[in-house]
VOKE-567317 format. One record per residue: residue in one letter; residue number from 1; x, y, z of N, C-alpha, C in turn. Coordinates in Angstrom, 3 decimals. Example, Ala and Ser with C-alpha at 12.3 -4.5 7.8 and 13.67 -1.06 7.14 Angstrom:
<pt><r>A</r><k>1</k><n_c1>13.190</n_c1><n_c2>-5.690</n_c2><n_c3>7.800</n_c3><ca_c1>12.300</ca_c1><ca_c2>-4.500</ca_c2><ca_c3>7.800</ca_c3><c_c1>13.200</c_c1><c_c2>-3.300</c_c2><c_c3>7.800</c_c3></pt>
<pt><r>S</r><k>2</k><n_c1>12.850</n_c1><n_c2>-2.250</n_c2><n_c3>7.080</n_c3><ca_c1>13.670</ca_c1><ca_c2>-1.060</ca_c2><ca_c3>7.140</ca_c3><c_c1>12.900</c_c1><c_c2>0.030</c_c2><c_c3>7.870</c_c3></pt>
***
This chain:
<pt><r>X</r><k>1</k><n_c1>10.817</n_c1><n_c2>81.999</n_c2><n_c3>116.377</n_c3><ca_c1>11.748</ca_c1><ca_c2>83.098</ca_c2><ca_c3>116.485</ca_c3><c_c1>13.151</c_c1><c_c2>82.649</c_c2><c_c3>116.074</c_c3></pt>
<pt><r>X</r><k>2</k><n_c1>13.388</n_c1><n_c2>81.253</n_c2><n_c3>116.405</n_c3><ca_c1>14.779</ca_c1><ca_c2>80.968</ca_c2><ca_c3>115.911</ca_c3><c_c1>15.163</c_c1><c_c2>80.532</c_c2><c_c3>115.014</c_c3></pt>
<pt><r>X</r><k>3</k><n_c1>13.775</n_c1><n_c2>80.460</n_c2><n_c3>114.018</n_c3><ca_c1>14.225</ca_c1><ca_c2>79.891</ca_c2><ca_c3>112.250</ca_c3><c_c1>14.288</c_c1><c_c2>81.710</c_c2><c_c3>111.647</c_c3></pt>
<pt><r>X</r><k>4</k><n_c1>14.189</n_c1><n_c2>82.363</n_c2><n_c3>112.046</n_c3><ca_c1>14.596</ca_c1><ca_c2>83.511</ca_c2><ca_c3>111.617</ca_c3><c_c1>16.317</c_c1><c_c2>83.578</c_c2><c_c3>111.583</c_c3></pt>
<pt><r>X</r><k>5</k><n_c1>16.966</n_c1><n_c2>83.186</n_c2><n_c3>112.712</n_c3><ca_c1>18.277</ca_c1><ca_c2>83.440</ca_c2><ca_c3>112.095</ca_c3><c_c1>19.027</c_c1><c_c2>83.175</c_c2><c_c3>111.330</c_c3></pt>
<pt><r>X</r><k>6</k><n_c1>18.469</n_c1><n_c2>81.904</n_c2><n_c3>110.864</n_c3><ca_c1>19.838</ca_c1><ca_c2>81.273</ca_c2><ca_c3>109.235</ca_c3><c_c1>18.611</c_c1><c_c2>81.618</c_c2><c_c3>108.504</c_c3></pt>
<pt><r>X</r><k>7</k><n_c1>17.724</n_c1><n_c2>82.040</n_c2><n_c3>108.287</n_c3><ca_c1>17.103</ca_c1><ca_c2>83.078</ca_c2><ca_c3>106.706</ca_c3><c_c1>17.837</c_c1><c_c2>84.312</c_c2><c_c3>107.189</c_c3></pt>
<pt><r>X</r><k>8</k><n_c1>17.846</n_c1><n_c2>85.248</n_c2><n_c3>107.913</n_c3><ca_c1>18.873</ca_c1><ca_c2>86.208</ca_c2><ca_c3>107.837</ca_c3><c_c1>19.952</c_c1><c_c2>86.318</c_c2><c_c3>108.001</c_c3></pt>
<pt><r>X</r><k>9</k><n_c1>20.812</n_c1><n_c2>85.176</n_c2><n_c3>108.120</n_c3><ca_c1>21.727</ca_c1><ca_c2>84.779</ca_c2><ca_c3>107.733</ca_c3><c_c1>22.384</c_c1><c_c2>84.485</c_c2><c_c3>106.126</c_c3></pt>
<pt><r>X</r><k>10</k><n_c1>21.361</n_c1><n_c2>83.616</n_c2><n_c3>105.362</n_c3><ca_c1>21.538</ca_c1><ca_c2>83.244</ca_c2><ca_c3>104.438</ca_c3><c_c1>20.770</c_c1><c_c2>84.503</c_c2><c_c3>103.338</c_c3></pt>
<pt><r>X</r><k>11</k><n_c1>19.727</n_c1><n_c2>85.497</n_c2><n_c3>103.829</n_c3><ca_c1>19.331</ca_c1><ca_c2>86.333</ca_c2><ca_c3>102.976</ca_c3><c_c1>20.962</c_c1><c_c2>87.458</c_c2><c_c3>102.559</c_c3></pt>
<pt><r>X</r><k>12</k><n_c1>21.390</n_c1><n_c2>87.892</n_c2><n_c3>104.164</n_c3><ca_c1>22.957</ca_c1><ca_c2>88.664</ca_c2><ca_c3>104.522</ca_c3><c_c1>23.771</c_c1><c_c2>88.445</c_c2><c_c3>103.497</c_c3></pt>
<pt><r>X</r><k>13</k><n_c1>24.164</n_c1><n_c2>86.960</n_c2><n_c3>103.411</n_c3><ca_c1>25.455</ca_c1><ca_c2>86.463</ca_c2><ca_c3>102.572</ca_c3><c_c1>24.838</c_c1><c_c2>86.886</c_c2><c_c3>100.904</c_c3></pt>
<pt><r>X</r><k>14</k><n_c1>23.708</n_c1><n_c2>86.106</n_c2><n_c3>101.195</n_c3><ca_c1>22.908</ca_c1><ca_c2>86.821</ca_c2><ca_c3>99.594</ca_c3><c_c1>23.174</c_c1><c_c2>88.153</c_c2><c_c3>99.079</c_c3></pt>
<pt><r>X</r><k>15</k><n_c1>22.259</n_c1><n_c2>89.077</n_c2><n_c3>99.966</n_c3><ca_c1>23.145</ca_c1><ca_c2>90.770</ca_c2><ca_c3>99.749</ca_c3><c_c1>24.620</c_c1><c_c2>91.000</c_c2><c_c3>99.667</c_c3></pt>
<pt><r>X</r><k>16</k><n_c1>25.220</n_c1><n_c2>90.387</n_c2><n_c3>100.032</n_c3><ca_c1>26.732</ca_c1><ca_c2>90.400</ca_c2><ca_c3>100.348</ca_c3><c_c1>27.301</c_c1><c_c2>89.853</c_c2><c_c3>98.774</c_c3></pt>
<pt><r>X</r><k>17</k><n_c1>26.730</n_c1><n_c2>88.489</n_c2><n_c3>98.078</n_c3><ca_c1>27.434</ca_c1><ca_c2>88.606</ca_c2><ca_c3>97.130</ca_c3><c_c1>27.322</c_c1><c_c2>89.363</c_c2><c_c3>95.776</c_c3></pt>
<pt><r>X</r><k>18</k><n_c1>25.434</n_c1><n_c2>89.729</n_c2><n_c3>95.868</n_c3><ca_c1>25.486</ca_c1><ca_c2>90.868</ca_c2><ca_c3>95.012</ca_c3><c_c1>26.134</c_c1><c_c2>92.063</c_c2><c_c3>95.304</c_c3></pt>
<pt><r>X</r><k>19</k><n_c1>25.830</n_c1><n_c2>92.962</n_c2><n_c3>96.559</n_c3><ca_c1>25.955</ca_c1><ca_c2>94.535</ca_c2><ca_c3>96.197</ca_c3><c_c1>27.506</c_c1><c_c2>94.956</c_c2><c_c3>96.575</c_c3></pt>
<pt><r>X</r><k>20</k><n_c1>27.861</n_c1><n_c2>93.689</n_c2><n_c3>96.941</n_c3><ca_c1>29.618</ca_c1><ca_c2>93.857</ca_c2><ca_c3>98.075</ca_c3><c_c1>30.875</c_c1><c_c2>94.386</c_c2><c_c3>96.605</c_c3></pt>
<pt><r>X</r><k>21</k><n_c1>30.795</n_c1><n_c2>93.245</n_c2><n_c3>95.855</n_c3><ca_c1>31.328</ca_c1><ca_c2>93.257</ca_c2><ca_c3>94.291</ca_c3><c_c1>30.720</c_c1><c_c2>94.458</c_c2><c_c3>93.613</c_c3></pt>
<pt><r>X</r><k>22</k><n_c1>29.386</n_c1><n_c2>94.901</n_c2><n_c3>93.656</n_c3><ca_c1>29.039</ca_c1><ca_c2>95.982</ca_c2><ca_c3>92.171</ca_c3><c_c1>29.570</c_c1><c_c2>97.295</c_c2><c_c3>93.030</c_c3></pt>
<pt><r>X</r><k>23</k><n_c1>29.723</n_c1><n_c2>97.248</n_c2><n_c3>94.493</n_c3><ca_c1>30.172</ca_c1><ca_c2>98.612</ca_c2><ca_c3>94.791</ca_c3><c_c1>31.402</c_c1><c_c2>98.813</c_c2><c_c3>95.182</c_c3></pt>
<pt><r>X</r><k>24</k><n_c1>32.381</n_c1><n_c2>98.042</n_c2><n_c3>94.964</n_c3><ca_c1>33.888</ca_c1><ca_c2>98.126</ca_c2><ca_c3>94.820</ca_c3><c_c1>34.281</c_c1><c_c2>98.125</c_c2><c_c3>96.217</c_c3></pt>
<pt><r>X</r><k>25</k><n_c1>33.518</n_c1><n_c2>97.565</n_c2><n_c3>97.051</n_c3><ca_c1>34.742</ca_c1><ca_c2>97.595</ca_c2><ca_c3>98.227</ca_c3><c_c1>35.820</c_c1><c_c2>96.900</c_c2><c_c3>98.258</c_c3></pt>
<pt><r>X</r><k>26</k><n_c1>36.771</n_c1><n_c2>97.740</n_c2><n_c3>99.431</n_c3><ca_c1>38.153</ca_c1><ca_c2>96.704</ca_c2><ca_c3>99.421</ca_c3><c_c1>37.836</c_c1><c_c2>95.273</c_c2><c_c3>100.075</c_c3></pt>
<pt><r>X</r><k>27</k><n_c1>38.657</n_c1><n_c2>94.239</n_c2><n_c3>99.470</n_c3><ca_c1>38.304</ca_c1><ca_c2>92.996</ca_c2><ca_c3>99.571</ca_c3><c_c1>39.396</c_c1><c_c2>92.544</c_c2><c_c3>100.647</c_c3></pt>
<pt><r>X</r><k>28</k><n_c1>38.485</n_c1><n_c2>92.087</n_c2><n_c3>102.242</n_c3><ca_c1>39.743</ca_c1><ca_c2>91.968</ca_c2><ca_c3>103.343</ca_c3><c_c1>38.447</c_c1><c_c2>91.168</c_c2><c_c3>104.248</c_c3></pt>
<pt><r>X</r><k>29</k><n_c1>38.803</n_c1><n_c2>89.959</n_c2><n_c3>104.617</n_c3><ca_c1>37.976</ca_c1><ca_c2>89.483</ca_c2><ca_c3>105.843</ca_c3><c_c1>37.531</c_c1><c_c2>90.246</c_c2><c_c3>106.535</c_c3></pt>
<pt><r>X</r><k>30</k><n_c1>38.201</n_c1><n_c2>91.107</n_c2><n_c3>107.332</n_c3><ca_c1>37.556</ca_c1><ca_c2>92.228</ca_c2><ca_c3>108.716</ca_c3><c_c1>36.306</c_c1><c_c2>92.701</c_c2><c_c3>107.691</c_c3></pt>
<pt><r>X</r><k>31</k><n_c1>36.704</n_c1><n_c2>92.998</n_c2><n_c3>106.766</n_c3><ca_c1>35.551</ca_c1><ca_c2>94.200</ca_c2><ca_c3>106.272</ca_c3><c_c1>34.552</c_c1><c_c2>93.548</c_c2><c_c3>105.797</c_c3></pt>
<pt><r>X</r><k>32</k><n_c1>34.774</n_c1><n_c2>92.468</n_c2><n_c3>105.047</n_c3><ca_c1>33.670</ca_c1><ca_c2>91.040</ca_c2><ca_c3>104.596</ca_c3><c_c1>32.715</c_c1><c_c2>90.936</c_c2><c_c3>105.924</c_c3></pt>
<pt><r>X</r><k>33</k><n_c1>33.381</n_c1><n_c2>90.380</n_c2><n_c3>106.660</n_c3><ca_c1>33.118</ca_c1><ca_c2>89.793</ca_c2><ca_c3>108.308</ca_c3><c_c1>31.624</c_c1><c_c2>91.135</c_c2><c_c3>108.514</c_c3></pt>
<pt><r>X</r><k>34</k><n_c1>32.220</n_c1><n_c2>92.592</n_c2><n_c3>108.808</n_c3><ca_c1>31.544</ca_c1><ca_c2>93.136</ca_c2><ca_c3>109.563</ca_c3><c_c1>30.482</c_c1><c_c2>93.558</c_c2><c_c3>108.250</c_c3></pt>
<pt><r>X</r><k>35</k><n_c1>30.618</n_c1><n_c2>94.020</n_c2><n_c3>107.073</n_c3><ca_c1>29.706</ca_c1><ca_c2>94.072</ca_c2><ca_c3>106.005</ca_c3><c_c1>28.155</c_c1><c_c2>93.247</c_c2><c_c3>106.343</c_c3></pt>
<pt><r>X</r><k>36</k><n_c1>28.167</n_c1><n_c2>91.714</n_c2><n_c3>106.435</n_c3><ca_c1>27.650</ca_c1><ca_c2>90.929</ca_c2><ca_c3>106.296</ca_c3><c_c1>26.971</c_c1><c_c2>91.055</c_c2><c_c3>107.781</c_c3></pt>
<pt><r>X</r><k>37</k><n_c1>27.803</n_c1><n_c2>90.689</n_c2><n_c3>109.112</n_c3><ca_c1>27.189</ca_c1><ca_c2>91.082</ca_c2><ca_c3>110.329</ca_c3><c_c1>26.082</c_c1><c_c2>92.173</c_c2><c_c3>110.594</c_c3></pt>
<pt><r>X</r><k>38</k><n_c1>25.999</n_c1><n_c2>93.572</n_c2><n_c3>110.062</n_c3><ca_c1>25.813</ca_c1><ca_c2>94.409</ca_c2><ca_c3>109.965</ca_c3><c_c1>24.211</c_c1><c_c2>94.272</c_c2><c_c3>109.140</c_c3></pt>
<pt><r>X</r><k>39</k><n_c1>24.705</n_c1><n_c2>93.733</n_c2><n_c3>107.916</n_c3><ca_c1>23.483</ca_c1><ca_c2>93.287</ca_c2><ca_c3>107.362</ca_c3><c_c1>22.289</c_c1><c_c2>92.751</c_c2><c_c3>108.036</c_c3></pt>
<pt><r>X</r><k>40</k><n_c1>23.358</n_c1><n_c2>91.355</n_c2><n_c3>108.506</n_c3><ca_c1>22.414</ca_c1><ca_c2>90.164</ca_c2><ca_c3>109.802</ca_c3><c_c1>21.955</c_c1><c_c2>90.837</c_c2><c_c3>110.603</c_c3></pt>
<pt><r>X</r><k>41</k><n_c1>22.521</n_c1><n_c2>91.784</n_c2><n_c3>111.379</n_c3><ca_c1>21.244</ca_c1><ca_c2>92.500</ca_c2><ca_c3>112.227</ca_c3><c_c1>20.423</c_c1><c_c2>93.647</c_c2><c_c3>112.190</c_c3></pt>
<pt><r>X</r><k>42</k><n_c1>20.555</n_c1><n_c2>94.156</n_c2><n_c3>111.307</n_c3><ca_c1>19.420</ca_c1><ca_c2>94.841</ca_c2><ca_c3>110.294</ca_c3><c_c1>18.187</c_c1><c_c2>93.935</c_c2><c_c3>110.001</c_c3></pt>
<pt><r>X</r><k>43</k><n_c1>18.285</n_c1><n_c2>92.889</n_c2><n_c3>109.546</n_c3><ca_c1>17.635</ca_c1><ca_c2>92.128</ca_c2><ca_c3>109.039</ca_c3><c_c1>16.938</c_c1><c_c2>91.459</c_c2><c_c3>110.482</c_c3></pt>
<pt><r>X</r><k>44</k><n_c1>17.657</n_c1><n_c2>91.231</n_c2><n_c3>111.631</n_c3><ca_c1>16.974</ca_c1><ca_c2>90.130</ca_c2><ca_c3>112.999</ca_c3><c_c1>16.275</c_c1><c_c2>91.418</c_c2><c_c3>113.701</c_c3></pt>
<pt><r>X</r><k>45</k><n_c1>17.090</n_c1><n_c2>92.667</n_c2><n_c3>113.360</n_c3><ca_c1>16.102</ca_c1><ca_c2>93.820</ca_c2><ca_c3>114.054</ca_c3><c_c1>14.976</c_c1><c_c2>94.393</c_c2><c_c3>113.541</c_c3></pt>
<pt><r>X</r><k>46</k><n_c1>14.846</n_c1><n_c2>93.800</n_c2><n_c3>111.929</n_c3><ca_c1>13.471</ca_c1><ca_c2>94.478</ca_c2><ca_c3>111.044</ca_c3><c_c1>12.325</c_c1><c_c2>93.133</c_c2><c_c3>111.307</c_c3></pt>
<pt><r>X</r><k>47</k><n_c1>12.897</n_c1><n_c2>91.995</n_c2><n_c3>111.381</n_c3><ca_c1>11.798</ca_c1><ca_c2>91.032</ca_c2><ca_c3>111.337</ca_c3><c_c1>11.135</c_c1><c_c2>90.773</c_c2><c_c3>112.979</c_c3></pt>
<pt><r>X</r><k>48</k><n_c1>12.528</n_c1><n_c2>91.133</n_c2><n_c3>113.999</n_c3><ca_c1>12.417</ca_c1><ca_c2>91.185</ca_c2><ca_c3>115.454</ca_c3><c_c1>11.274</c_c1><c_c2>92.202</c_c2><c_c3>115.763</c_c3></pt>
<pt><r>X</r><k>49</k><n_c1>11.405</n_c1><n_c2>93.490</n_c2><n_c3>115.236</n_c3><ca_c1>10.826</ca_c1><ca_c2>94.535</ca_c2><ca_c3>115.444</ca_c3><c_c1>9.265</c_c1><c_c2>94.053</c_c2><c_c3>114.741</c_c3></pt>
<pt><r>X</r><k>50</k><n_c1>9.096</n_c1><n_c2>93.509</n_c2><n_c3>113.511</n_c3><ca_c1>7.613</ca_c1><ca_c2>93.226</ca_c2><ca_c3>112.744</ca_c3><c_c1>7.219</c_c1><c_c2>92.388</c_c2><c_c3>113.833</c_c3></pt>
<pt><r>X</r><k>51</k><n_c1>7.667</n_c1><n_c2>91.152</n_c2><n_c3>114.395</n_c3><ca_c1>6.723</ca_c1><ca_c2>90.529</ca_c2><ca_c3>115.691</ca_c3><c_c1>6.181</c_c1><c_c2>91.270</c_c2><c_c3>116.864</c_c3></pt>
<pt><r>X</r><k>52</k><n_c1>7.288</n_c1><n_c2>91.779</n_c2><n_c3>116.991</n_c3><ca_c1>7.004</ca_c1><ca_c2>93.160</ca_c2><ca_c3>118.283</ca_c3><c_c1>5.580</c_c1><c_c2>93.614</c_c2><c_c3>118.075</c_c3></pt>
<pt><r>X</r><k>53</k><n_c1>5.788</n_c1><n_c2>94.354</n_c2><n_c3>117.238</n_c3><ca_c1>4.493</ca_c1><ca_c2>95.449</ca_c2><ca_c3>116.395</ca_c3><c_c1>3.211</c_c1><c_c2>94.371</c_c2><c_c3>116.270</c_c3></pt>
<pt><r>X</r><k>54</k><n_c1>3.469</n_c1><n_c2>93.332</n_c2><n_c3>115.298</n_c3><ca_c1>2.012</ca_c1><ca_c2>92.627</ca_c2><ca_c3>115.423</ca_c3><c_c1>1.345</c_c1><c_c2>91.791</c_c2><c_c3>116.803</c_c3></pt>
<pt><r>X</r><k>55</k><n_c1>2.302</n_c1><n_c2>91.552</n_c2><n_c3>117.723</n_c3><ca_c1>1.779</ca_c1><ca_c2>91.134</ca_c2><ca_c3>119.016</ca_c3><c_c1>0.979</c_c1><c_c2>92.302</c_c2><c_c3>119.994</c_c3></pt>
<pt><r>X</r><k>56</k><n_c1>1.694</n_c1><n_c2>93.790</n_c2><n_c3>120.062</n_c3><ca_c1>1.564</ca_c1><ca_c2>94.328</ca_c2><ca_c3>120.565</ca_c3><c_c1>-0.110</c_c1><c_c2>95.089</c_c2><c_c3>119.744</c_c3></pt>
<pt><r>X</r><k>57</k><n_c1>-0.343</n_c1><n_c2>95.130</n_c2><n_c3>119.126</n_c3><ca_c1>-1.048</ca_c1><ca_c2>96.355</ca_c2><ca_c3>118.349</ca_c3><c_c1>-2.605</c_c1><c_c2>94.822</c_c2><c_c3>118.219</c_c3></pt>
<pt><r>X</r><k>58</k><n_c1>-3.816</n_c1><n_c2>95.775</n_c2><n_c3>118.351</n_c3><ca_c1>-4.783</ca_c1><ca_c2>95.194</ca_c2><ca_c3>117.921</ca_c3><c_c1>-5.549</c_c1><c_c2>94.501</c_c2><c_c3>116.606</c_c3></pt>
<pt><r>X</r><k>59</k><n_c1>-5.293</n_c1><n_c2>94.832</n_c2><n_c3>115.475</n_c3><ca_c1>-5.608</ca_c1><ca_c2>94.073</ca_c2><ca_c3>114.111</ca_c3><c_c1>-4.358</c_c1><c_c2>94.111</c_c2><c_c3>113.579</c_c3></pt>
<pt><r>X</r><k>60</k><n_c1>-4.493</n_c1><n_c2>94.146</n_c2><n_c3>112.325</n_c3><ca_c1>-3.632</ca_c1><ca_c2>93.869</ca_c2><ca_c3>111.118</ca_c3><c_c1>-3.588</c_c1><c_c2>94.873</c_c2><c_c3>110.550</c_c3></pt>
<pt><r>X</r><k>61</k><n_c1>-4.591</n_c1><n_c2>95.801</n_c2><n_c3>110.223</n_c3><ca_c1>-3.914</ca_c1><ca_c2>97.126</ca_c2><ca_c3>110.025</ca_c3><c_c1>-3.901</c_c1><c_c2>97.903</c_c2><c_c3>110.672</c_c3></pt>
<pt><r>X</r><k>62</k><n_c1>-3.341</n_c1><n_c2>98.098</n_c2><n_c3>111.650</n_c3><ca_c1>-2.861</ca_c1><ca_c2>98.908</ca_c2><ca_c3>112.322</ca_c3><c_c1>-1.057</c_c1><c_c2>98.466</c_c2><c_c3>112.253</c_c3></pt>
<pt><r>X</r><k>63</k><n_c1>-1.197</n_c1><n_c2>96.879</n_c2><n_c3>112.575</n_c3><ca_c1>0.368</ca_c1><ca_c2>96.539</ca_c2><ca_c3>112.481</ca_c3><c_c1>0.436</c_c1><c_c2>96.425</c_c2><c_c3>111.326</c_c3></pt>
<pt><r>X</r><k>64</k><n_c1>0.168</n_c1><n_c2>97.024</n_c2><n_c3>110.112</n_c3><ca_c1>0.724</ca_c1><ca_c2>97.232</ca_c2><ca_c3>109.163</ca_c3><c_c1>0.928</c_c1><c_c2>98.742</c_c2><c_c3>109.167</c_c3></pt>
<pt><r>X</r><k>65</k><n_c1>0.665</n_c1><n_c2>99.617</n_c2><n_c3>109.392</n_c3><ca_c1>0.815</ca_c1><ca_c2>101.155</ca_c2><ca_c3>109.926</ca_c3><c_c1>2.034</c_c1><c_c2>101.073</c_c2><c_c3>110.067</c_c3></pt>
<pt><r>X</r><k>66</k><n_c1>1.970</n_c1><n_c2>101.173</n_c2><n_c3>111.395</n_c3><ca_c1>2.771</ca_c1><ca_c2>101.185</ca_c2><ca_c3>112.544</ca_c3><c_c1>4.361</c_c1><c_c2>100.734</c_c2><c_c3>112.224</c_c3></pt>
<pt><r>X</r><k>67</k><n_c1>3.935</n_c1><n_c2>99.029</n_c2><n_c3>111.297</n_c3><ca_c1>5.578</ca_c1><ca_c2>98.704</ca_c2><ca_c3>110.459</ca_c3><c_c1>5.946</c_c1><c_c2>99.433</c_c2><c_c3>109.910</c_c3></pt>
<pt><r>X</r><k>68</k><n_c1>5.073</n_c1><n_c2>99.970</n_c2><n_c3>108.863</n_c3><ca_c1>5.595</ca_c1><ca_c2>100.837</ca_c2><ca_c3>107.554</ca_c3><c_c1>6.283</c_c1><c_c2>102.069</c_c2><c_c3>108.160</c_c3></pt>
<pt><r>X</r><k>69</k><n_c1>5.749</n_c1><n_c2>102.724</n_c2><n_c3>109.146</n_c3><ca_c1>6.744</ca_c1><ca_c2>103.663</ca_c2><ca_c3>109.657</ca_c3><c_c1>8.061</c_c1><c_c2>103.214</c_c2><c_c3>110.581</c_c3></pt>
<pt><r>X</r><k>70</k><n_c1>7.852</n_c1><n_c2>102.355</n_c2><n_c3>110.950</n_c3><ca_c1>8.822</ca_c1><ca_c2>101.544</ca_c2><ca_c3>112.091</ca_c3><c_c1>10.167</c_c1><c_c2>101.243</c_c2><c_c3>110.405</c_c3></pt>
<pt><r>X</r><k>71</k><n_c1>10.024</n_c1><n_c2>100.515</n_c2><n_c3>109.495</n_c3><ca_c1>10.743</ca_c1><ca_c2>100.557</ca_c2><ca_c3>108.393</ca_c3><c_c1>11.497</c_c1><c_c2>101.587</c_c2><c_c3>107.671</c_c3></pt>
<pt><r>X</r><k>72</k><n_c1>10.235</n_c1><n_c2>102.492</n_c2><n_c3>107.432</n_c3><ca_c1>11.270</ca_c1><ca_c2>103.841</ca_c2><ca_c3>106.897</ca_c3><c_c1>11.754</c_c1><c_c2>104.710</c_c2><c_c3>108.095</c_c3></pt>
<pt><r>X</r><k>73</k><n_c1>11.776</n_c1><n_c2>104.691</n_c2><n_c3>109.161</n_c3><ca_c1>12.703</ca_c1><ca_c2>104.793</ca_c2><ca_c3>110.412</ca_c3><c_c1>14.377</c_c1><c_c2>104.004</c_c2><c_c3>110.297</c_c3></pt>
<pt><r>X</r><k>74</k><n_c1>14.084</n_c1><n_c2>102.569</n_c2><n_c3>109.983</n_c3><ca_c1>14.952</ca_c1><ca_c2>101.694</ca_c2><ca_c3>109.838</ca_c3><c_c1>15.795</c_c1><c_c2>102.060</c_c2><c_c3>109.010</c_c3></pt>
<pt><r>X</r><k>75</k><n_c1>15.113</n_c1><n_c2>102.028</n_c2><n_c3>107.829</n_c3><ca_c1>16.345</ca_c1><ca_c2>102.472</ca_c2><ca_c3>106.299</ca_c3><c_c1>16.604</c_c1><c_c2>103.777</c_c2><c_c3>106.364</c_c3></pt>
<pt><r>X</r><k>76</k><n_c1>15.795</n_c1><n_c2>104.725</n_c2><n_c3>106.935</n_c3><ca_c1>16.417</ca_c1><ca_c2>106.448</ca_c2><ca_c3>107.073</ca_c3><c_c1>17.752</c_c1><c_c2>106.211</c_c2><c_c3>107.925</c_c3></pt>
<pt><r>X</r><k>77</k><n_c1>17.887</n_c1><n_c2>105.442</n_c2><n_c3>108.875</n_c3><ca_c1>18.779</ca_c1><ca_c2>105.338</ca_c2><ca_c3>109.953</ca_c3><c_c1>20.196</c_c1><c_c2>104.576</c_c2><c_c3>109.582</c_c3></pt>
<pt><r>X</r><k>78</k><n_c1>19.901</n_c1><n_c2>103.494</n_c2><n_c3>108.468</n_c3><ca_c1>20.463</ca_c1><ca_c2>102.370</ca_c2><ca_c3>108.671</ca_c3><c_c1>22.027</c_c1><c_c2>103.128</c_c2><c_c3>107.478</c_c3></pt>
<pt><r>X</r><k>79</k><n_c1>22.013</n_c1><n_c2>104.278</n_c2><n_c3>107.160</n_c3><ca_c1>23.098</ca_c1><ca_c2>104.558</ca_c2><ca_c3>105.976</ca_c3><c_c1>22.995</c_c1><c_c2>104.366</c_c2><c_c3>104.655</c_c3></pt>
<pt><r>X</r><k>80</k><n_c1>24.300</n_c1><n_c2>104.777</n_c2><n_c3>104.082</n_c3><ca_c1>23.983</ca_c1><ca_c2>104.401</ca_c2><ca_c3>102.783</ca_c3><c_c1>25.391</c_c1><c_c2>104.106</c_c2><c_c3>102.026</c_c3></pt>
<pt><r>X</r><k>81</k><n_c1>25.583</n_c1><n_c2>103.703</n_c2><n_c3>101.157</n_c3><ca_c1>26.267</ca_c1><ca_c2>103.039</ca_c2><ca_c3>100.170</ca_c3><c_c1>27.619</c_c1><c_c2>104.048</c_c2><c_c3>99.650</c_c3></pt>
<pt><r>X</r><k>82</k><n_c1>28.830</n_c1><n_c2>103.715</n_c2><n_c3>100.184</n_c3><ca_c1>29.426</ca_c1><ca_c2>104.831</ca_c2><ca_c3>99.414</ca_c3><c_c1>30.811</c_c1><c_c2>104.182</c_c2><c_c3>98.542</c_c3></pt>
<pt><r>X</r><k>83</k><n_c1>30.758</n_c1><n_c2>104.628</n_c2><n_c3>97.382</n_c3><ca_c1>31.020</ca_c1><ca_c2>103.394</ca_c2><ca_c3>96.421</ca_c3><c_c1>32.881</c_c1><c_c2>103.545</c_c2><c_c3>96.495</c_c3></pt>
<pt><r>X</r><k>84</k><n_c1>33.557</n_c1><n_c2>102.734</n_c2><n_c3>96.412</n_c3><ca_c1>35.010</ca_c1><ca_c2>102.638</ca_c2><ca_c3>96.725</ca_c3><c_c1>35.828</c_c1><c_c2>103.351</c_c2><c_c3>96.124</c_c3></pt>
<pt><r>X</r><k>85</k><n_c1>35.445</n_c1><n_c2>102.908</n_c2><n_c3>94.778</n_c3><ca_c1>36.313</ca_c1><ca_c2>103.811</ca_c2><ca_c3>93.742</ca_c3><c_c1>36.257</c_c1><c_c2>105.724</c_c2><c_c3>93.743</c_c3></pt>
***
């Protein structure tokens, strides 16, 4: 459970240096800072949530079900992109 946090850590900063630059945000620590945070737990709550689901649930497909809706829950919820300029 705890080698999950520096891969979503290091996946975060990843997203961060592609999509942060192509969508023009203003460039200011606070907003860097929480951008990236924001990411990180998106990411500890989608992989947190996939253990959940496969411990709890009886085979493999079913916890594959069950994710796939648990996911597009996630990204319906999680916002969207609104470009600076």
């Amino acid at each position: 459970v705890a080698i999950e946090i520096p891969c979503a850590l290091i996946q975060a900063v990843t997203c961060w240096i592609i999509t942060y630059p192509s969508v023009g945000y203003y460039w200011s620590a606070y907003k860097i800072f929480w951008y990236i945070f924001s990411i990180f737990c998106m990411l500890l709550y989608s992989s947190y949530l996939g253990m959940l689901v496969v411990s709890l649930t009886p085979n493999a497909q079913i916890a594959a079900i069950l994710q796939s809706v648990f996911n597009t829950l996630l990204t319906l919820f999680a916002g969207f992109l609104i470009p600076g300029k």
